[in-house]
N, C-alpha and C positions, 0 to 999 in steps of 0.2 A: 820478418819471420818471427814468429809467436816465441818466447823462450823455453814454452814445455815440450814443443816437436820432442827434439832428441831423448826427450826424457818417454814420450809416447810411441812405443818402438811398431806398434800396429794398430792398423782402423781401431780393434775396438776396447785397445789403451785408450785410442784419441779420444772415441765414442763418450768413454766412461769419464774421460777429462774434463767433457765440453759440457757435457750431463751436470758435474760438481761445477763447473762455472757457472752455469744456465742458474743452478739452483741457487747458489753463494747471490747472484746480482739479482737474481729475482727474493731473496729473503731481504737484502739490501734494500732495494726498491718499494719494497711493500709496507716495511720499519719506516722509510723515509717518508712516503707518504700518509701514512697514519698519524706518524707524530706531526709532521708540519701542519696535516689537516686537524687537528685535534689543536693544536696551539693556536692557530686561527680561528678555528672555532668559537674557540675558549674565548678570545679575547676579543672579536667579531660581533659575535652572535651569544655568549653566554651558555653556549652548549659543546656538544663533543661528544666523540667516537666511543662510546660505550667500553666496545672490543679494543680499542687503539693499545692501552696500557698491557693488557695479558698478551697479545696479540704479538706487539713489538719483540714483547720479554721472549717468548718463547721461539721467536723467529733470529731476535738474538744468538740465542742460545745453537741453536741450527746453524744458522751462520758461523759460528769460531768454530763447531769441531767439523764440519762442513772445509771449511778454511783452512783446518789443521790437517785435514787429510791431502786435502789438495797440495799445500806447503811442501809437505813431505815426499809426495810425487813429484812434485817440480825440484826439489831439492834446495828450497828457498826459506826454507825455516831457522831456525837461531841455530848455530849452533857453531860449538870450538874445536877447531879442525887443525891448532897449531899443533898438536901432540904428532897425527898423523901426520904431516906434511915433515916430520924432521925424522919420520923412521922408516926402514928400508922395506923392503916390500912386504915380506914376511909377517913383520909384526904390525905393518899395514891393516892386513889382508885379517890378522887376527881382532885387530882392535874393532875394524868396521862391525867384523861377524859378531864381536860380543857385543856391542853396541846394540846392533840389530837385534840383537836374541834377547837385550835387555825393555827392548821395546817389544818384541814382541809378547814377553812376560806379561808387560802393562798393558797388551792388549787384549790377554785371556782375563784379565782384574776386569778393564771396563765391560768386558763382554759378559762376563756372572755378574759381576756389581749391577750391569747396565740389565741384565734380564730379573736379577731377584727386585729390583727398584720397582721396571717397569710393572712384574708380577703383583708387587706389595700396592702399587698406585692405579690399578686397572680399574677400581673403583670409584676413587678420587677424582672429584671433576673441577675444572676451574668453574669462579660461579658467575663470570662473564659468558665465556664462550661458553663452556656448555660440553667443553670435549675433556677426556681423560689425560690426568696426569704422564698416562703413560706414553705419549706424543715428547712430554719432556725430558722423561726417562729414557725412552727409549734409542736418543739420539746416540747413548754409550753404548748403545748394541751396534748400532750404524758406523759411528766411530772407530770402536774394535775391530769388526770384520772387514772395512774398507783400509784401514792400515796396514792390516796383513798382506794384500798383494806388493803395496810400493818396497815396502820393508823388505819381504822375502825375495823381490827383485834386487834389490839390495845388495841380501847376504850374497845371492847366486852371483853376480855379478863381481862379488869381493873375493869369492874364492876361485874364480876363473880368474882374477889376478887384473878386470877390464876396472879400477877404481880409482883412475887418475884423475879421469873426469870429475869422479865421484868429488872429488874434495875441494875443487873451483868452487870460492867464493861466486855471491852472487855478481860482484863489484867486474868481478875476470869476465865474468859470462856477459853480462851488459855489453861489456867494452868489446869483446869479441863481434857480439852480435853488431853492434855498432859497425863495427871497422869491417867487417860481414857485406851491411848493405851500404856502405857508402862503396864498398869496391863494384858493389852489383851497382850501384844509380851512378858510378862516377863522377862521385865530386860536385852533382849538383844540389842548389838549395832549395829552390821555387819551384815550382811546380812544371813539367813537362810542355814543350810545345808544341 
């Protein structure tokens, strides 16, 4: 069982999950094979992917706030959670919501920051590919507004008081899920007969 289920509580949470996964391993994928083919190339043949170098970069780029959103939906991203875990519900429930509200701050930043950027670079072309700067820019508009859903599930969920969950390390959840399906397979190793 996938670790994001629980955190995707309908179809088109899932929808929207598998969407940012699809994309995350297909930017992966496409960086990977450019550069290997380009380094082959190069050293093969004395030639190479023109696009390979801007290409990578900007698919890079895609890739971590891509990554970062998703993190944060699954609830798998860095963060220090001993403060909460030694306080009683209350100031639980207060801590998550200011947290939240501190990120959603920073996501009204990336979302002006990310459209006056894209705005200033809609002219600006890379001089490989040939496409606008604002592909690069524009990732902080993407960024911003797709944080806002996980986050404000969040807060709602800290102030109905359901934020137990919320604060298992990824390490717990593993082990859960773990102990999860060895109880569904019963204890076997190899493969089914």
């Amino acid at each position: 069982m996938p670790l994001h289920t629980e955190h995707a509580p309908n179809p088109w949470a899932r929808r929207i999950t598998h969407t940012f996964e699809v994309l995350i391993v297909a930017c992966l994928a496409i960086m990977g094979i450019l550069v290997f083919g380009n380094v082959v190339l190069r050293y093969a043949f004395n030639s190479g992917i023109a696009v390979s170098e801007e290409l990578s970069r900007l698919l890079f780029v895609w890739l971590i706030f891509l990554g970062a959103v998703l993190a944060s939906a699954q609830r798998i991203h860095i963060g220090f959670d001993t403060l909460q875990r030694r306080v009683g519900p209350r100031l639980r429930r207060a801590l998550i919501t200011f947290s939240g509200l501190l990120i959603l701050a920073g996501c009204v930043v990336f979302i002006v920051g990310g459209w006056k950027q894209t705005v200033i670079n809609l002219g600006n072309t890379y001089p490989v590919l040939g496409i606008s700067y604002a592909w690069l820019y524009g990732v902080g508009i993407v960024f911003g507004v797709a944080l806002i859903v996980p986050v404000s599930y969040n807060i709602v969920r800290a102030l109905r008081g359901d934020f137990d969950k919320m604060t298992h390390d990824l390490g717990d959840r593993i082990e859960q899920a773990s102990e999860r399906i060895e109880a569904e397979v019963g204890g076997q190793t190899g493969p089914r007969a």
